[in-house]
N, C-alpha and C positions, 0 to 999 in steps of 0.2 A: 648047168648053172641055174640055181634058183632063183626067181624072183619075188621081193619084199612085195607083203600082200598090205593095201593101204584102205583103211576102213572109207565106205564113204559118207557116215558124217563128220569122221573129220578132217576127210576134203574139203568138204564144204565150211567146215570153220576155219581153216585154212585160208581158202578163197575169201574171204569175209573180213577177216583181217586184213587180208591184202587191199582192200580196196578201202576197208577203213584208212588205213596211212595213210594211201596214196589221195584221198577227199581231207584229211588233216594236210598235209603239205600245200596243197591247193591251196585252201584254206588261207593256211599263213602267206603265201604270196600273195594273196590279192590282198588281205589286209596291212603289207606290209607297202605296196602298189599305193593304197589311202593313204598313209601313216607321208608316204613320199609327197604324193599330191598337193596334201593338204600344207603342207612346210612349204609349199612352192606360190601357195596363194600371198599374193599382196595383197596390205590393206593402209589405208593413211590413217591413223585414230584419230580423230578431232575432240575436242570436250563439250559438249551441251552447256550450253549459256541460258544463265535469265535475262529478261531486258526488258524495260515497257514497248507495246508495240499497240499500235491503235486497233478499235473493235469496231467492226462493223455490222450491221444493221441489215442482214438480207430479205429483202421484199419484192415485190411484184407488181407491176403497174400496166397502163396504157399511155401511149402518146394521144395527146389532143393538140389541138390546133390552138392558139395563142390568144385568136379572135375569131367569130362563126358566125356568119349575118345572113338571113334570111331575106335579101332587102324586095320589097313590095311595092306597086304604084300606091303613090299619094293620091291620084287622082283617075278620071275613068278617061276610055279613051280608047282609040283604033292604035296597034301599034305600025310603025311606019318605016324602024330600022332598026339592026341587030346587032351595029358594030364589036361584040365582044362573042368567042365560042370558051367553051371550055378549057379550061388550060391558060385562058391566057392574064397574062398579068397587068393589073392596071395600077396606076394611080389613084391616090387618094378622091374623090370629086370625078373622074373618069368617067365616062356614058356607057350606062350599061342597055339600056332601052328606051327609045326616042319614042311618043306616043305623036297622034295630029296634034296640033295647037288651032285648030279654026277656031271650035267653040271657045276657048279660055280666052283667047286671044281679042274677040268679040264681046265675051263678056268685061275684058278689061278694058276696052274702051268704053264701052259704055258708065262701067263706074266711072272712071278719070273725066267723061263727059259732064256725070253728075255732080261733082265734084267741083268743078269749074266751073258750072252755072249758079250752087250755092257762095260761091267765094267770090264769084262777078254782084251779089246779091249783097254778100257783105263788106264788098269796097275794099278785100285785105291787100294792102301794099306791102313794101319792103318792110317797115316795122310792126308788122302781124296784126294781129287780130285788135280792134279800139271800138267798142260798142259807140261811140259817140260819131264815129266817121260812117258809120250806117246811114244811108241816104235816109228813110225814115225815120231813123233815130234824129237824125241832123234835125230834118224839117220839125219834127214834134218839137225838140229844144229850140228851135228860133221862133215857134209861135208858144210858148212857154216862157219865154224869155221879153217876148212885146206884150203878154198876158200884164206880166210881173211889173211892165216897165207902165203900162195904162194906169194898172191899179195904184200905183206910186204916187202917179200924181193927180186920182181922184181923191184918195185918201186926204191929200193935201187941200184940194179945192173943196171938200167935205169939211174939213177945219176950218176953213173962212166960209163954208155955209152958199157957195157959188154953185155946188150941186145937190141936187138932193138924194133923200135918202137912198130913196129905189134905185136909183143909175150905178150907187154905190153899191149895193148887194148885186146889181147886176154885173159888173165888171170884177167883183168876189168869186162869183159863181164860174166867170168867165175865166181868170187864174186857175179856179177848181179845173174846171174840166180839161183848160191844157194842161195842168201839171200829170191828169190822169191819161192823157193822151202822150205826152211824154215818157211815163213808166212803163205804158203798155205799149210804146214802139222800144224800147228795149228789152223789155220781157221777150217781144218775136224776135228780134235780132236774137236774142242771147239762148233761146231756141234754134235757131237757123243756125247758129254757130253748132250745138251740138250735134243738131242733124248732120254738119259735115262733119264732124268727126268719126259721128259711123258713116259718111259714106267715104272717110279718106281709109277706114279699114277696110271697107268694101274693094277699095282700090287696093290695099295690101291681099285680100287673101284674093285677087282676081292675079296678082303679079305672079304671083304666090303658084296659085295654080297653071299660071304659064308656065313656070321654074320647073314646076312638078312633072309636063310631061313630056323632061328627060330625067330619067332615072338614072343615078348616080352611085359611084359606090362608094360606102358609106369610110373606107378603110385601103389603104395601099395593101393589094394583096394579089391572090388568083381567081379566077372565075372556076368555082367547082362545078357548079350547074346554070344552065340557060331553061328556064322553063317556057318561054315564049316564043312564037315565030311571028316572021312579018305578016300583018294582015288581021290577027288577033285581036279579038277586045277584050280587055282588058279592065276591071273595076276595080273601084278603089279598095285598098288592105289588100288586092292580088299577089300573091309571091312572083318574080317575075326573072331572081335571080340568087344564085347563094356564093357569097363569098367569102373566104379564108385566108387568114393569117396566119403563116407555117413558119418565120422568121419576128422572134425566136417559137419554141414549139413551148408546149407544158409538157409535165410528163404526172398521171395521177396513180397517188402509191399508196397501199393499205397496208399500216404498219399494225402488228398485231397488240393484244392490249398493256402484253409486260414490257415493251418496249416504250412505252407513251414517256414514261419519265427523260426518254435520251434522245427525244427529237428536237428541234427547235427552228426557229427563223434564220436561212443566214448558213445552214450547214452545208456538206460538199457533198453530192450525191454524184455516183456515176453507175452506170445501165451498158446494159449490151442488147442486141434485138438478133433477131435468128438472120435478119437482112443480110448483116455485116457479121459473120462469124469472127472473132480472135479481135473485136475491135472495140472498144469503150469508148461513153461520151459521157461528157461530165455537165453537171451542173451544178446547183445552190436552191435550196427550200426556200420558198418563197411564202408560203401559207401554210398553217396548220390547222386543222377542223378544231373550234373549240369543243367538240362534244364524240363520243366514239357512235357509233351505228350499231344499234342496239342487235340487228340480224345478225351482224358477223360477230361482234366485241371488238371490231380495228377502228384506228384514227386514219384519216384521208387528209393525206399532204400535199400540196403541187411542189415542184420544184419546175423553174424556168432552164429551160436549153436550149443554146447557140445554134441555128441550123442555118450558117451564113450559105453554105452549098446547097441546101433543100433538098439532100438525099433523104432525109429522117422524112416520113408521112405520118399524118394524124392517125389513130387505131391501129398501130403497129403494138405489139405486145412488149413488156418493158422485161428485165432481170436486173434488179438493182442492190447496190447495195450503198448504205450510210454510214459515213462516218462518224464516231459518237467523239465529243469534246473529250473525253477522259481516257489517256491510257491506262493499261494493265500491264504486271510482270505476265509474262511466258518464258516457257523453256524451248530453245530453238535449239534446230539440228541442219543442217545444210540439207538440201531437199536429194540429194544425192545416195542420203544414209538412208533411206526410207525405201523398204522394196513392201511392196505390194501383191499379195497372195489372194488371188478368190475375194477382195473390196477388202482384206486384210493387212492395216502397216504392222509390217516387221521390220526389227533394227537389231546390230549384233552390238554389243557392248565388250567392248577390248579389256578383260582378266588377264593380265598376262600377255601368256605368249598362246591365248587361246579367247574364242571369241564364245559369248552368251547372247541366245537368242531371247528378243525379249518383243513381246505381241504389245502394241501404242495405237492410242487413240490419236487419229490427228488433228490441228483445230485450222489456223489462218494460215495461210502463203505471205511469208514476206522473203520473198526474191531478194538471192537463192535460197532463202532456210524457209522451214516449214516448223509449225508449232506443234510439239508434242503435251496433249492434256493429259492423259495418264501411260501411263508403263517406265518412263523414263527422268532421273533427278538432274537438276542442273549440277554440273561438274563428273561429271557418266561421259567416259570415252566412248565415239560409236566409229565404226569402222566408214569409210564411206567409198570405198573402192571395192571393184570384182564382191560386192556386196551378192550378187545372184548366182556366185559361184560356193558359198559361207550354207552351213547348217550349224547348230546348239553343237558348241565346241571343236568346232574348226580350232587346228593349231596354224597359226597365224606369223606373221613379223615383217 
């Protein structure tokens, strides 16, 4: 029996065929594997809406403190006690550093002494000061007064020619020089009065300086620094303590220069700090710099913030963002339909019984929807379910 003689190239195209099929039948099952898949994905289509929705303002700031006092002795002096350290919180007027009072205290008596020997000098009683109740003054008007009353009745006995001339001019003379004696005891009286009046200040800024060496703070707040210890001396304008007011805080924001036109007194501002992640505080503008800073081109705002708990601290770094009086239309999508590729939004847009992929810019969060600025019209179905399961023409339903 003979056997069929079989060329061998076209075994081999034989063979070649064969396995073409058999990678075509492949082929169509797995795409037919997709074709099933993809008819199996759910999706909800929602419609993209316009709406006004408010604009914010984002900018950058620092916390400060509300109030920030240097405070300093008024006056010199050993200090003698420390009653306050760091940290702690006083009241308004509260003693922050006690100094000696010898010397102030010596010097105030001595003025009040001075003071009391001019006012023993000028006779002042219960209804004040009367140049005529002046012991000197007194005595010069009552021999001023018998001058006036002699002369009265020379004058008259001069008329009937009973005295002569001379005794007349001499009891003229006589009037003369008390009346001159009179003037010039109230000229010194009415000197002696003002001399007490600087020494009744004398006696004020001697109080004064008693007052002064305890040092006081100037504001209800905390003690951030103690610069002094007991035993220290101390001169007057010395820094001797620093105090802060954190209740409420400020918070200083540079808003850049296209924005100037949409700030104002009075707006709502809220910030986030690294302190508190996932947590916002809110406030209200309070000042706006009439003029921009010529270095940067930004306006400098404060806004005031609540910090009834004193977690918030002064030089904490701000993220904030303002709210502008004027809303805007936007086109919203539920935050759901928004998948995000490599900092890339993508969204499918429901054709059908088939979805289009469509690359979107995105703008605000308004919970739950997010703002779509370009790729997407309002009234644009977008898929917003197993969205991370969808590519450009997913068949869908």
């Amino acid at each position: 029996m003979s056997r069929a003689f079989i060329h061998p190239t076209l075994l081999a195209l034989l063979s070649a065929s064969s396995l073409a099929l058999g990678a075509c039948s492949a082929g169509d099952a797995k795409t037919k594997d997709r074709e099933t898949a993809a008819v199996a994905v759910a999706v909800a289509p929602v419609a993209a809406t316009e709406q006004p929705i408010a604009r914010f303002i984002r900018v950058t700031g620092t916390l400060t403190a509300e109030e920030q006092a240097d405070v300093a002795a008024e006056t010199a002096g050993r200090v003698i006690a420390t009653p306050v350290e760091r940290g702690t919180a006083v009241a308004q007027g509260a003693e922050l550093v006690r100094l000696s009072p010898v010397e102030t205290e010596a010097s105030l008596k001595e003025a009040e002494a001075n003071a009391a020997q001019i006012e023993a000098r000028l006779a002042l009683g219960e209804n004040g000061y009367d140049v005529n109740r002046v012991p000197e003054v007194a005595n010069a008007r009552a021999n001023y007064d018998l001058a006036s009353s002699e002369f009265g009745r020379i004058e008259k006995l001069l008329a009937q020619r009973v005295v002569s001339q001379s005794e007349y001019d001499q009891r003229k003379t006589q009037v003369e020089a008390a009346r001159q004696q009179y003037e010039s005891a109230k000229n010194a009286a009415e000197q002696q009065y003002q001399a007490l009046q600087a020494s009744r200040a004398r006696v004020t800024l001697a109080r004064k300086a008693v007052a002064d060496t305890t040092v006081r703070a100037p504001f209800a707040g905390l003690v951030a620094q103690r610069m002094v210890s007991t035993g220290d001396y101390v001169t007057r304008g010395m820094k001797v303590a620093e105090v802060v007011r954190i209740t409420p805080l400020r918070v200083e924001l540079t808003v850049p220069e296209q924005f100037v036109a949409s700030v104002s007194v009075g707006q709502p501002v809220s910030f986030a700090v690294d302190a508190f992640p996932g947590r916002l505080f809110e406030g209200k503008v309070r000042y706006v710099s009439p003029a921009l800073r010529a270095d940067q081109r930004a306006l400098t705002l404060e806004a005031v913030v609540p910090n009834g708990d004193a977690q918030l601290k002064p030089g904490m770094f701000a993220t904030a963002q303002i709210q502008q009086n004027k809303k805007e239309p936007a086109v919203l999508v539920p935050a759901a339909a928004v998948r995000v590729v490599s900092g890339t939004g993508r969204v499918f847009v429901v054709n059908g019984d088939r979805v289009e992929e469509r690359v979107v810019a995105t703008g605000q969060k308004v919970d739950p929807l997010v703002e779509i600025v370009t790729g997407l019209k309002a009234g644009e179905r977008v898929a917003t379910e197993n969205v991370n399961q969808l590519v450009d023409g997913t068949k869908v339903r």
